[in-house]
C-alpha positions as CSV (number, residue, x, y, z in Angstrom):
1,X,-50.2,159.9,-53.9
2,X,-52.9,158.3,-55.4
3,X,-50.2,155.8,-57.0
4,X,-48.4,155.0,-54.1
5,X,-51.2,154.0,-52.0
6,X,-52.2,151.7,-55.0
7,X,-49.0,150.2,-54.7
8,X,-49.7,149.4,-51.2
9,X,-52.1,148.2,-51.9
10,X,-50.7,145.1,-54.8
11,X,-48.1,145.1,-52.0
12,X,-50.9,143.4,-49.2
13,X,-53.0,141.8,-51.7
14,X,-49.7,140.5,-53.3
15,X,-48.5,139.0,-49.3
16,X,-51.5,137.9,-48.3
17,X,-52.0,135.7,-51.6
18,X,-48.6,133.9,-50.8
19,X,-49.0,133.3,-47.5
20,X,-52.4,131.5,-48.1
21,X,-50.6,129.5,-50.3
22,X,-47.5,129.1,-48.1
23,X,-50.4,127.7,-45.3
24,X,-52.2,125.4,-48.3
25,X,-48.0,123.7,-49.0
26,X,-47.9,122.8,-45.1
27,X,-50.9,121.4,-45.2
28,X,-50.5,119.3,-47.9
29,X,-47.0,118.2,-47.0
30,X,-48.5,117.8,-43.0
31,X,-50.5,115.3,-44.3
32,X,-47.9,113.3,-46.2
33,X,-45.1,113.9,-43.3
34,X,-46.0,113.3,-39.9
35,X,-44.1,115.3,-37.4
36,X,-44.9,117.3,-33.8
37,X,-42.8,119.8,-32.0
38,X,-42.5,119.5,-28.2
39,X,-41.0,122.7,-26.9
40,X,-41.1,122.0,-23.2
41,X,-37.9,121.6,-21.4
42,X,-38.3,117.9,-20.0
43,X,-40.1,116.8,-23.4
44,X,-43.4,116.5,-21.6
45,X,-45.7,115.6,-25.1
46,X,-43.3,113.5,-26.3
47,X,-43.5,109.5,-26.2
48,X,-40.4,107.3,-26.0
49,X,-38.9,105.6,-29.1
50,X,-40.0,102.0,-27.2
51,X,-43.6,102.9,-27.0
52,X,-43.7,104.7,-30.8
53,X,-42.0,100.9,-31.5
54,X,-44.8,99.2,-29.9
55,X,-47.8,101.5,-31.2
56,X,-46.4,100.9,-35.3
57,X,-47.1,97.4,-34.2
58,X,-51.2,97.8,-33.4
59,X,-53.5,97.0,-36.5
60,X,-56.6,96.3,-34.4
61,X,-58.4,99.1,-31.9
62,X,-57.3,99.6,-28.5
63,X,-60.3,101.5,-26.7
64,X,-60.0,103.1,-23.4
65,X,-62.7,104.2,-21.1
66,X,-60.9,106.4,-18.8
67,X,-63.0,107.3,-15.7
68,X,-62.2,111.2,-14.9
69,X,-65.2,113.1,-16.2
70,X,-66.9,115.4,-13.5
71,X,-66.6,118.0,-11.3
72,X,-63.1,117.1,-9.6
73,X,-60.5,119.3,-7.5
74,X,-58.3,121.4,-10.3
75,X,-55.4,118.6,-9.5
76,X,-57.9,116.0,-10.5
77,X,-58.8,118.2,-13.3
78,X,-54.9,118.7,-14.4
79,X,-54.6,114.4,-14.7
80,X,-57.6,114.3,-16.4
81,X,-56.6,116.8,-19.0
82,X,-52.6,115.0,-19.2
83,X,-54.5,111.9,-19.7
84,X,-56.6,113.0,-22.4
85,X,-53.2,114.9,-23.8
86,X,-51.5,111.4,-23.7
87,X,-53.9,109.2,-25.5
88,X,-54.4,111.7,-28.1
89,X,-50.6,112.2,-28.6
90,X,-50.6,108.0,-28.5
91,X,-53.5,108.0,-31.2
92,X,-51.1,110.6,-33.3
93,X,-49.0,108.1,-33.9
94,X,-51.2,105.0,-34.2
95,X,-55.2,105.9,-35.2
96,X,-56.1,102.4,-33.3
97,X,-56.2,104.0,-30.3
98,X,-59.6,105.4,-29.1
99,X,-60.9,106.3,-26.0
100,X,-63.9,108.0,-24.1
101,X,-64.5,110.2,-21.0
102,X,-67.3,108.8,-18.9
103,X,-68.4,109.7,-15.5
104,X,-69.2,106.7,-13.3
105,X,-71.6,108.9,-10.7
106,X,-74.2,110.4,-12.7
107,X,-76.7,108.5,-12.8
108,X,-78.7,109.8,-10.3
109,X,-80.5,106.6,-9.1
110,X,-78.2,105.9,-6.0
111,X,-78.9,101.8,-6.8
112,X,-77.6,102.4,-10.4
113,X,-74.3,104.7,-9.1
114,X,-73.0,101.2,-6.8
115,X,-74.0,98.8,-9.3
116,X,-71.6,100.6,-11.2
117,X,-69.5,100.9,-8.7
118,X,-68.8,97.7,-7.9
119,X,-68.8,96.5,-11.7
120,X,-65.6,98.8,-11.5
121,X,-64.4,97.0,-9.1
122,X,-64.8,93.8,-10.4
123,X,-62.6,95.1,-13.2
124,X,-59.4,95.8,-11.4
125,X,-60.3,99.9,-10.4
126,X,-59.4,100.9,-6.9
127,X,-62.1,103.9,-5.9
128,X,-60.7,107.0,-3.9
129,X,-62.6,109.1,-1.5
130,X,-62.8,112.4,-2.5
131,X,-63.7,115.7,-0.2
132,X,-65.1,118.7,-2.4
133,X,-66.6,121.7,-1.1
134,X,-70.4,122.8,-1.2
135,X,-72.2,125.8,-0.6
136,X,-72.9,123.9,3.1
137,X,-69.6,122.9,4.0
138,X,-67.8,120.2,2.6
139,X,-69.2,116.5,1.3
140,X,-67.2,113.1,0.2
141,X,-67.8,111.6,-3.2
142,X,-66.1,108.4,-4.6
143,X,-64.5,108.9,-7.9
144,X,-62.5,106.3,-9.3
145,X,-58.8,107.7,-10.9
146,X,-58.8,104.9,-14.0
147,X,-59.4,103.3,-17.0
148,X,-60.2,99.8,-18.3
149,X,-58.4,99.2,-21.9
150,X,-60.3,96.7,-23.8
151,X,-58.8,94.7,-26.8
152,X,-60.4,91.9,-28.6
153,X,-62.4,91.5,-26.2
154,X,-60.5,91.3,-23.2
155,X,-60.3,93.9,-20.9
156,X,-56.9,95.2,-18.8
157,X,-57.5,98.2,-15.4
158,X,-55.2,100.9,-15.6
159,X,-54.8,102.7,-12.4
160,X,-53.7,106.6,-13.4
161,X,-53.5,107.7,-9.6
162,X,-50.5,106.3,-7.4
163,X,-50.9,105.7,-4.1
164,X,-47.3,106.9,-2.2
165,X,-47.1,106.7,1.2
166,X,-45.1,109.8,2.3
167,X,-45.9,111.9,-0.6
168,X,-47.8,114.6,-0.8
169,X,-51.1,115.6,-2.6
170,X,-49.3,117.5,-5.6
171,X,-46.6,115.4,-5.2
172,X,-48.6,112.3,-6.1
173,X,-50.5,113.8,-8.5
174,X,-47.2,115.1,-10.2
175,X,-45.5,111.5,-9.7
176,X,-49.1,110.0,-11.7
177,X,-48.4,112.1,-14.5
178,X,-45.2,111.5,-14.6
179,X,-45.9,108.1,-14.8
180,X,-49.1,107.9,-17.5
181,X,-46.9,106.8,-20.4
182,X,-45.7,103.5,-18.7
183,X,-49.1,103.1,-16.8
184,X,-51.0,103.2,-20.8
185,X,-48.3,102.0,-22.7
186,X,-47.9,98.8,-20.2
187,X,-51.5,97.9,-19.9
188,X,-52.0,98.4,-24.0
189,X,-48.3,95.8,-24.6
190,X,-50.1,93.5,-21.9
191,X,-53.3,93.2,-23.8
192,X,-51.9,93.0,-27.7
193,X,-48.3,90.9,-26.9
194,X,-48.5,88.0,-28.9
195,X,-45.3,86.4,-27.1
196,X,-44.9,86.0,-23.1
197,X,-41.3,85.7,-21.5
198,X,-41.6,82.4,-20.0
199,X,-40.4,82.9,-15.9
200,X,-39.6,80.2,-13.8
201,X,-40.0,80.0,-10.0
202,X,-37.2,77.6,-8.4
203,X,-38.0,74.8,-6.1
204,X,-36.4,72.2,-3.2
205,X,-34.3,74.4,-0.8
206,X,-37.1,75.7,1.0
207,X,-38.4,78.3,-1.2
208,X,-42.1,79.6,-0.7
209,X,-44.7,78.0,-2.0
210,X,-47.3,78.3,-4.5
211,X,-50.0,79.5,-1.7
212,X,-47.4,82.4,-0.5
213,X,-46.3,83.6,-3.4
214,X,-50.4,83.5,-5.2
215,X,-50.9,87.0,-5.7
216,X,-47.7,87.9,-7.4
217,X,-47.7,84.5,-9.4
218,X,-51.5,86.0,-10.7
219,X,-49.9,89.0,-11.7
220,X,-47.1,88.1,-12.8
221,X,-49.8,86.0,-15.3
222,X,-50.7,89.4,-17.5
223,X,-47.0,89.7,-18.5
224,X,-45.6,86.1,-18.5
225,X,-46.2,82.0,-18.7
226,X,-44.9,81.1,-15.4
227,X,-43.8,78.1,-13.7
228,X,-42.6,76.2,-11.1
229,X,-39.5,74.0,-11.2
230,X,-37.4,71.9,-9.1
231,X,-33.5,71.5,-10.2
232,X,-32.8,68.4,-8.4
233,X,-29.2,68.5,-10.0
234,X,-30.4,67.4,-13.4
235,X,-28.1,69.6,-15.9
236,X,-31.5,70.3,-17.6
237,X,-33.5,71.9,-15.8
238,X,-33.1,75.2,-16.7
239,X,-31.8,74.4,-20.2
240,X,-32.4,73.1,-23.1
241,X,-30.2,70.5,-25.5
242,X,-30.7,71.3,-29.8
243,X,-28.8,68.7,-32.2
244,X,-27.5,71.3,-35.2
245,X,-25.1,68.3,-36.5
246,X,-26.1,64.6,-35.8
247,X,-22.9,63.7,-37.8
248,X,-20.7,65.3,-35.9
249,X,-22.9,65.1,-32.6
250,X,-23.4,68.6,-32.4
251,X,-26.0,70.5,-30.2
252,X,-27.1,74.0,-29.5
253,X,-27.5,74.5,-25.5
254,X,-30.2,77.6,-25.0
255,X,-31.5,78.7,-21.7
256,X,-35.5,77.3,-21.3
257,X,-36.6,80.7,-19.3
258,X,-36.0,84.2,-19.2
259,X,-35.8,84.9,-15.6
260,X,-36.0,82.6,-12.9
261,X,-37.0,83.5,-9.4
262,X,-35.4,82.4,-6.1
263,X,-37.5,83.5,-3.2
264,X,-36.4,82.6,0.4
265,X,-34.8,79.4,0.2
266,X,-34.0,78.1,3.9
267,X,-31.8,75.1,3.1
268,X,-28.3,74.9,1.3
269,X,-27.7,74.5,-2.2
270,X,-25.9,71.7,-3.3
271,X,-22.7,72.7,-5.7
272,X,-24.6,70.8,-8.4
273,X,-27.4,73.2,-8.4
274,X,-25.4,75.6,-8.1
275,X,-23.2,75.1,-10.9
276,X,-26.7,74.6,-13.0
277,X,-27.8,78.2,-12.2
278,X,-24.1,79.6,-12.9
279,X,-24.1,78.1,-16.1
280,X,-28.0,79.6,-16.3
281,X,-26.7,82.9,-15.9
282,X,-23.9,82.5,-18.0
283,X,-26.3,81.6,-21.3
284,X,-27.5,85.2,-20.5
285,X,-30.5,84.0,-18.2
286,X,-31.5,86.5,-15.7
287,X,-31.8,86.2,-12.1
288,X,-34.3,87.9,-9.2
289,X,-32.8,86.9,-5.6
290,X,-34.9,87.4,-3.0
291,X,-32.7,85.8,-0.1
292,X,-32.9,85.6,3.6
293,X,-28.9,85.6,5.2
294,X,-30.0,85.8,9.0
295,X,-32.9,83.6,10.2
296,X,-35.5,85.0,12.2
297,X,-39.2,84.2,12.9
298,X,-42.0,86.0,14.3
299,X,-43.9,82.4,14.9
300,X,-40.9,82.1,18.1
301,X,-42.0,85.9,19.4
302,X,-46.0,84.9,19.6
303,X,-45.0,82.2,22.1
304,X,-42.1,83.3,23.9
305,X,-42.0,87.2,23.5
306,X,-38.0,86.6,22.2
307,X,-36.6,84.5,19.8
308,X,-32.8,84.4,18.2
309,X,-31.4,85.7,15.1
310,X,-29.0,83.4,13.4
311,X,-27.2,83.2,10.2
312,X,-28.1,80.8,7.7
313,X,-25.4,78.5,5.4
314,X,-27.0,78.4,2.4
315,X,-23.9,77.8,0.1
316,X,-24.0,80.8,-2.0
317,X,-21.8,83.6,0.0
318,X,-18.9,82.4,-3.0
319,X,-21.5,83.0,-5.4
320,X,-22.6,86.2,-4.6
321,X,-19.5,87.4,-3.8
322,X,-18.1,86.1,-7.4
323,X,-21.3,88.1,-9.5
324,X,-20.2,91.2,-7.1
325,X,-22.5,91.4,-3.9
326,X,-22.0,90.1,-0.3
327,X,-25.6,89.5,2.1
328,X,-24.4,90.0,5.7
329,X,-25.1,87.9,8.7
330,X,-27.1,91.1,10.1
331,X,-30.5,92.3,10.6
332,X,-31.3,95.9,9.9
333,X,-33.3,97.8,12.3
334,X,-34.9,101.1,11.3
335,X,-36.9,104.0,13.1
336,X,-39.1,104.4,10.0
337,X,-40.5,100.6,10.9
338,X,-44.1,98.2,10.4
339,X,-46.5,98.8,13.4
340,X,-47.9,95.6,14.6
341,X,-50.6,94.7,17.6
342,X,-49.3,94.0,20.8
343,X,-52.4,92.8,23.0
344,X,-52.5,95.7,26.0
345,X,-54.7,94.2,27.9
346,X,-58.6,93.2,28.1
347,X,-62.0,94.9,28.2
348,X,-65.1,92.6,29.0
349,X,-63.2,89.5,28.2
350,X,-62.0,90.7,25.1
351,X,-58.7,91.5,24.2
352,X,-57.1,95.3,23.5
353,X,-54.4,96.1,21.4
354,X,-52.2,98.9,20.3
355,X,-50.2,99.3,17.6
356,X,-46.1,99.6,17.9
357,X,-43.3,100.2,15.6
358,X,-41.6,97.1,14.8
359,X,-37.7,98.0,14.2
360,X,-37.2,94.6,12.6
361,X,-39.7,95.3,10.0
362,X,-38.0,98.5,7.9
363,X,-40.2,100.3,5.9
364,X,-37.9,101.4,2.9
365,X,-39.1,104.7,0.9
366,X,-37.3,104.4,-2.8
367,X,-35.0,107.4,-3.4
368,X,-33.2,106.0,-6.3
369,X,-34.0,107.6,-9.7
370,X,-33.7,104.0,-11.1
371,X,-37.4,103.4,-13.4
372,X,-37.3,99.8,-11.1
373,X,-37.7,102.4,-8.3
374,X,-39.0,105.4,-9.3
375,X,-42.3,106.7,-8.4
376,X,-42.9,103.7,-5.9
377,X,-45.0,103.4,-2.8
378,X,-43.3,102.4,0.1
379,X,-42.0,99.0,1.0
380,X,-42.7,96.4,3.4
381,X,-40.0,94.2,5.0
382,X,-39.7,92.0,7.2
383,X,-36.2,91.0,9.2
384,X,-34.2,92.4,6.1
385,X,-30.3,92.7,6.2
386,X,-27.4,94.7,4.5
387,X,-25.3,94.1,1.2
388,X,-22.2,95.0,0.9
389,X,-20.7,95.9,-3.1
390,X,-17.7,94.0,-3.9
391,X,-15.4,92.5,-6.2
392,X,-14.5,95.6,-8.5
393,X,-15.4,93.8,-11.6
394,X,-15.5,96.9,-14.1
395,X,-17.5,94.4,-16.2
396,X,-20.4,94.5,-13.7
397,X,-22.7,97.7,-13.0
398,X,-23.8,98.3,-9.6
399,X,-27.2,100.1,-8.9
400,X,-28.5,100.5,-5.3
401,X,-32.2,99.8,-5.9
402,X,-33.5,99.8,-2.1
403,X,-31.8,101.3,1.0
404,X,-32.8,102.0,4.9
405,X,-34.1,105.2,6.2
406,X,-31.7,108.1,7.8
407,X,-32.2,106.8,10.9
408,X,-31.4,102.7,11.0
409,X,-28.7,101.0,12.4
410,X,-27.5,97.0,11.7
411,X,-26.8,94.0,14.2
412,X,-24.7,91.5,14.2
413,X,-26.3,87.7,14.6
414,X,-26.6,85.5,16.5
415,X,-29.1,88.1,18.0
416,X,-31.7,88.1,20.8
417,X,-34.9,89.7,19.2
418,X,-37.6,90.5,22.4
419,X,-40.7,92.2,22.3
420,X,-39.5,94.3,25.0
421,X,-38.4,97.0,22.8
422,X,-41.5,97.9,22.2
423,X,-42.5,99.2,25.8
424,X,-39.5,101.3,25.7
425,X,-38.0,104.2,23.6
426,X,-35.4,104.0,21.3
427,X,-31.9,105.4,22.3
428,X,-31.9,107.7,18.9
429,X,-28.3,107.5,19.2
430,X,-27.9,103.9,18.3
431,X,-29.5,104.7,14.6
432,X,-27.1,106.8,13.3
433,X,-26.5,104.9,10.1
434,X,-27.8,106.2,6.7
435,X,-29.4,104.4,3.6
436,X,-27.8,101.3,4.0
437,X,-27.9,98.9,0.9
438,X,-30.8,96.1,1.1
439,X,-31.1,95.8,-2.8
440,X,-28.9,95.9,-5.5
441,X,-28.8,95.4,-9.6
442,X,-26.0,94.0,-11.3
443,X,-25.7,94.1,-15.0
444,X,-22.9,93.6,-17.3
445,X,-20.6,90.3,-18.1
446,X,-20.3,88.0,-15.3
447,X,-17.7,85.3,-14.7
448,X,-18.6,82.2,-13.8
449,X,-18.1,80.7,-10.6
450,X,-16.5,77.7,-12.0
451,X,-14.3,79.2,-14.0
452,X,-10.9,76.8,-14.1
453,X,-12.4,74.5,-11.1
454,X,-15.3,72.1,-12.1
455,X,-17.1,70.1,-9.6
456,X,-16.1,66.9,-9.2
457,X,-19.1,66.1,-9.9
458,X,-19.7,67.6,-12.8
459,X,-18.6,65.9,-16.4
460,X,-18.3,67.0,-19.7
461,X,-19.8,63.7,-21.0
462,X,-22.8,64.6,-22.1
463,X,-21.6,68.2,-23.2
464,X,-22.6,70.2,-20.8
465,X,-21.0,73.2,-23.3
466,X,-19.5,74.9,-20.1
467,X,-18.6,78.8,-20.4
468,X,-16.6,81.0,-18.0
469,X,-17.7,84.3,-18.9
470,X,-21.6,85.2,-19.4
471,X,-23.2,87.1,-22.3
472,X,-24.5,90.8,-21.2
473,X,-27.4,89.6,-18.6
474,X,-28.5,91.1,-15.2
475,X,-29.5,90.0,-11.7
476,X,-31.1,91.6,-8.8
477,X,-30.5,90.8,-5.3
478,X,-32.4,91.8,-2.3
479,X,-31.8,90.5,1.3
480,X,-35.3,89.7,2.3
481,X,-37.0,86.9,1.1
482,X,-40.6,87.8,3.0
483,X,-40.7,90.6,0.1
484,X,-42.5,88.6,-2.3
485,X,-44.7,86.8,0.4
486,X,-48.5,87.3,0.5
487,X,-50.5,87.3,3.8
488,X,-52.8,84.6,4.3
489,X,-56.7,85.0,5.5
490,X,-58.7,82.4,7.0
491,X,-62.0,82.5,5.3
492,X,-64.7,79.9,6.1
493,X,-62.2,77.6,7.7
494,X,-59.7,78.3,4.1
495,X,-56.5,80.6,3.9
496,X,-57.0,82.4,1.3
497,X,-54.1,84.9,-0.1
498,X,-54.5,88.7,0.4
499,X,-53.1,91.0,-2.1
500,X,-49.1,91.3,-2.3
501,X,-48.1,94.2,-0.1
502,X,-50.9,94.4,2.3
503,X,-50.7,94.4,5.7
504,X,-54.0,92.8,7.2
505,X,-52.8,94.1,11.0
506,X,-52.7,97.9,9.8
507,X,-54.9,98.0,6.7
508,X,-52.1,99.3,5.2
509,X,-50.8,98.9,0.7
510,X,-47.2,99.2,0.1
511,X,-45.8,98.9,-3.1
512,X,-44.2,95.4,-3.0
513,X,-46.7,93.7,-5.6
514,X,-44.9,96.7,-8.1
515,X,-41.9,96.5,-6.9
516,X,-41.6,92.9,-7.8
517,X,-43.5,93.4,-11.2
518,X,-41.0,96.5,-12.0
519,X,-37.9,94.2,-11.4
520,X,-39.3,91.4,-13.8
521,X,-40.6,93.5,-16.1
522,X,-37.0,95.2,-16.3
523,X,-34.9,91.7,-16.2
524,X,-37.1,90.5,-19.2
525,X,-38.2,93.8,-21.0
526,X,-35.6,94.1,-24.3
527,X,-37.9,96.9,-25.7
528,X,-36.7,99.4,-23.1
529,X,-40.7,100.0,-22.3
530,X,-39.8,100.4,-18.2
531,X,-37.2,103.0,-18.9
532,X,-40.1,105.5,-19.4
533,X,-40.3,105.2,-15.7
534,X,-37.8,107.7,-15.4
535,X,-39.3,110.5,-17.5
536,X,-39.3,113.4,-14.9
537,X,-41.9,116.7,-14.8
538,X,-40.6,119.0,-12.9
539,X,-43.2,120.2,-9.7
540,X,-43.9,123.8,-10.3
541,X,-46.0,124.8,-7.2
542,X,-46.5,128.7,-5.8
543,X,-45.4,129.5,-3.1
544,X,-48.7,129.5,-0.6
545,X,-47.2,131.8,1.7
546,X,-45.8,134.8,-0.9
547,X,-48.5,134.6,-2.9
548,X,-51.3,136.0,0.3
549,X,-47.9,138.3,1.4
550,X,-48.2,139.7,-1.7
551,X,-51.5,139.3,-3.4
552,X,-52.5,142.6,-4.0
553,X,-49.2,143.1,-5.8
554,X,-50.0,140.9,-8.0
555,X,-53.5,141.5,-9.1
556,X,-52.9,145.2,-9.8
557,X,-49.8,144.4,-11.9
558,X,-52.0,141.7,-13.8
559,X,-55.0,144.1,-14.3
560,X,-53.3,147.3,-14.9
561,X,-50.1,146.4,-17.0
562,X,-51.6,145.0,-19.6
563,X,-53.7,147.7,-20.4
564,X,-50.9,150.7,-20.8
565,X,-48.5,148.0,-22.9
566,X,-51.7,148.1,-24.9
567,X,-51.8,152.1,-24.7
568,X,-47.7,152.4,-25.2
569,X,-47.9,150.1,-28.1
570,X,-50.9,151.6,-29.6
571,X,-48.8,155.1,-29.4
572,X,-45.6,154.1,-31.2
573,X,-47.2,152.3,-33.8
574,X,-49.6,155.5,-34.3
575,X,-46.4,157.4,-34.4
576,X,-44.5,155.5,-37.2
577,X,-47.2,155.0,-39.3
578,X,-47.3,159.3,-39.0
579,X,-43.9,159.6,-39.7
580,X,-43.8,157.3,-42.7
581,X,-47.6,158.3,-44.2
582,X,-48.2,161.6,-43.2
583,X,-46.7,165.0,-44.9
């Protein structure tokens, strides 16, 4: 007896030794291999191949004071905690990134607290009311759902919380999470990208100018170098001429921008400038229309209380319909609409006014699972119209990017628009068309325009190095050119540009400004960084109303079960360890 249980006895000693030693390998070989297990089904803790690209290219530190220390609400709690997860599974993989956790409200001098406040501000962070409950009801405190990433000194806001129009609370909170990879990753390529795409906007049909398109151009200044350019039918203008053989006269003909932009033009294009941009997109050059079909203007109803909608010739119906789209001469009307003041009346000499829903003026709520798309606030449009997919080109991709509610319904132009709609309630029956397409993305191989007919004038004499089919490229076209358009307010006798996607009548954000930055960013992003947008976590809520059915349930299972799986283990194991020791 006295043998065997010496034996044992080696026999522990002997298992224990090895696996200390098994534990001391791993650890040695951990820290020469570098590798993490994510066992969640949507792959939560892990980051996407393009941002482990762009963290192995950091070699300086990228510090982020994230702004969600403090007593918050356990949703508030649950993004703090996924935003700490993040960096640290970012600083995993590169040791340049840092960060910190501070709390913006504790210093208690009330003076200090909106000094810092508004230094936040100053910095790019939008602050967010915030109701929590006391021991004498309930009391509002401002928190601010952020960070600010500094690099080499300069410094980039981060905004962690999304603001969705028809979401929920969990819902947006889930969405935010679902979204902290692109929302770090972005801001960290914006402050350490040595190279910027260089994006054009396009000039002399019309277009809007540099005051209404401001906000977006600043913007657009984190990622890009942008400019402003007028074709004028010189074959240049978007190109660029390099001699490889001066023998043989030779020359390399590259594209001079990544993207260009063509936001509400209002006159036609001449088949010179048009053959310029065809040959533009055939070099691989990428394309963001933002184009009006129908013309309509809200100027007209201020005056007159109706106007007309009428179709606009701008030339490029053969075009469009060549890279696989069609714009219809129609405006889209839409229950799910922009309120705007109507003046009701007056009250001591000054004016009342209510708000109305605007049918014109859709408000389109992304659906599409497309990263352009995904996650997005709502947009805000204004006398938008339909596309119709054609041309089965099996070269060309066709994505639905934007789309009417449930309950819209199109008409045809030439079109009285009145006012008078607005006193009156809308015949439900009328809007019985769903999701109809206002944006599309095309990407593939696209055939020229031109293909075996050149302009007449157009000449090979100065080799324009013509080509009938393009390289892989992509284009996006959306029927409304007031997309893109910033509001103007007069400010000591100055206009002065409001931010993209507010609505100065209702107070209201939509999420044009990201809209417009997510289709850039994807037209000119070759490290695949926006196709994190589509990383899903799936929304695992209770169910309010079974858990008080059946709370009781519940908390006796929870208490008591435990304990007599305890007990029934505790039993067998005392009864093997009988059997096989005892006698």
């Amino acid at each position: 007896m006295k043998e065997k249980k010496t034996n044992i006895k080696s026999a522990n000693l002997t298992q224990f030794a090895l696996g200390v030693i098994i534990i001391i390998l791993l650890n040695i070989i951990g820290s020469y291999v570098f590798t993490r297990i994510d066992l969640t089904t949507e792959k939560r803790y892990s980051l996407s191949d393009a941002t482990k690209k762009m963290l192995d290219n950091i070699h300086d530190l990228v510090f982020f004071r994230v702004y969600l220390e403090g007593e918050f609400p356990a949703g508030f709690k649950r993004l703090a905690r996924e935003t700490k997860e993040m960096l640290d599974e970012m600083r995993a993989y590169n040791p340049n990134i840092e960060y910190e956790f501070i709390n913006p409200s504790q210093n208690p001098d009330d003076r200090e607290r909106q000094k810092i406040y508004r230094q936040l501000v100053e910095k790019g962070l939008s602050p967010t009311d915030l109701k929590v409950k006391t021991k004498d009801g309930t009391s509002t405190k401002i928190i601010f759902p952020g960070a600010i990433a500094s690099y080499h000194g300069h410094e980039m806001p981060v905004e962690l919380l999304l603001s969705q129009r028809t979401a929920t609370p969990e819902e947006i909170l889930n969405n935010s999470i679902e979204n902290l990879e692109f929302s770090l990753a972005d801001a960290i390529r914006k402050l350490v990208a040595n190279h910027r795409p260089k994006i054009a906007f396009i000039e002399g049909h019309g277009e809007l100018n540099q005051k209404e398109t401001a906000d977006i151009t600043l913007a657009f200044r984190d990622y890009y170098t942008v400019e402003r350019i007028t074709l004028n039918e010189q074959l240049n203008s978007l190109t660029k001429r390099t001699l490889l053989d001066s023998i043989n006269n030779k020359y390399s003909i590259t594209n001079k921008y990544d993207a260009i932009i063509i936001a509400k033009p209002d006159s036609a294009f001449s088949e010179k400038d048009k053959f310029i941009i065809d040959q533009y997109i055939m070099r691989g050059g990428k394309v963001l229309w933002l184009v009006d079909p129908v013309f309509a203007s809200m100027d007209s109803l201020q005056v007159n209380f109706e106007t007309m909608g009428i179709s606009m010739d701008l030339h490029l119906t053969d075009m469009f319909f060549k890279y696989g789209v069609r714009l219809n001469n129609n405006l889209v009307m839409d229950l799910n609409a922009l309120q705007i003041p109507i003046k009701v009346g007056e009250m001591g000499n000054q004016p009342q006014f209510d708000f109305f829903p605007w049918y014109y003026f859709p408000i389109l709520t992304p659906t599409s699972d497309h990263p352009i798309v995904r996650n997005l606030n709502a947009i805000k449009t204004e006398f938008i119209s339909s596309i119709d997919l054609v041309n089965d080109n099996p070269q060309i991709k066709k994505t639905i990017l934007l789309s009417s509610s449930r309950y819209s319904r199109t008409v045809n132009v030439p079109a009285e628009i009145t006012l008078a709609i607005l006193g009156e309630k809308p015949d439900e029956r009328l809007y019985n068309k769903q999701h109809i397409p206002v944006g599309v993305l095309l990407e593939g191989q696209f055939e020229s325009l031109y293909a075996n007919r050149l302009p007449p004038e157009i000449t090979d004499d100065k080799g324009i190095g013509f080509q009938e089919t393009s390289k892989n490229t992509k284009m996006i076209v959306i029927a409304d050119g007031d997309i893109i358009k910033n509001q103007m307010q007069l400010s000591n006798g100055n206009y002065i540009p409001l931010p993209l996607g507010y609505d100065k009548y209702t107070g209201q954000q939509f999420g044009n400004k990201e809209l417009i930055l997510n289709t850039m960013n994807y037209l000119t992003d070759d490290s695949g960084l926006i196709s994190i947008r589509s990383k899903e976590l799936k929304l695992r809520l209770l169910d309010r109303t079974k858990v008080e059915k059946e709370r009781t349930y519940w908390q006796v299972l929870n208490t008591i079960a435990p304990v007599i799986l305890v007990l029934i283990f505790g039993l067998i194991q005392a009864y093997f360890r009988k059997r096989k020791y005892g006698g």
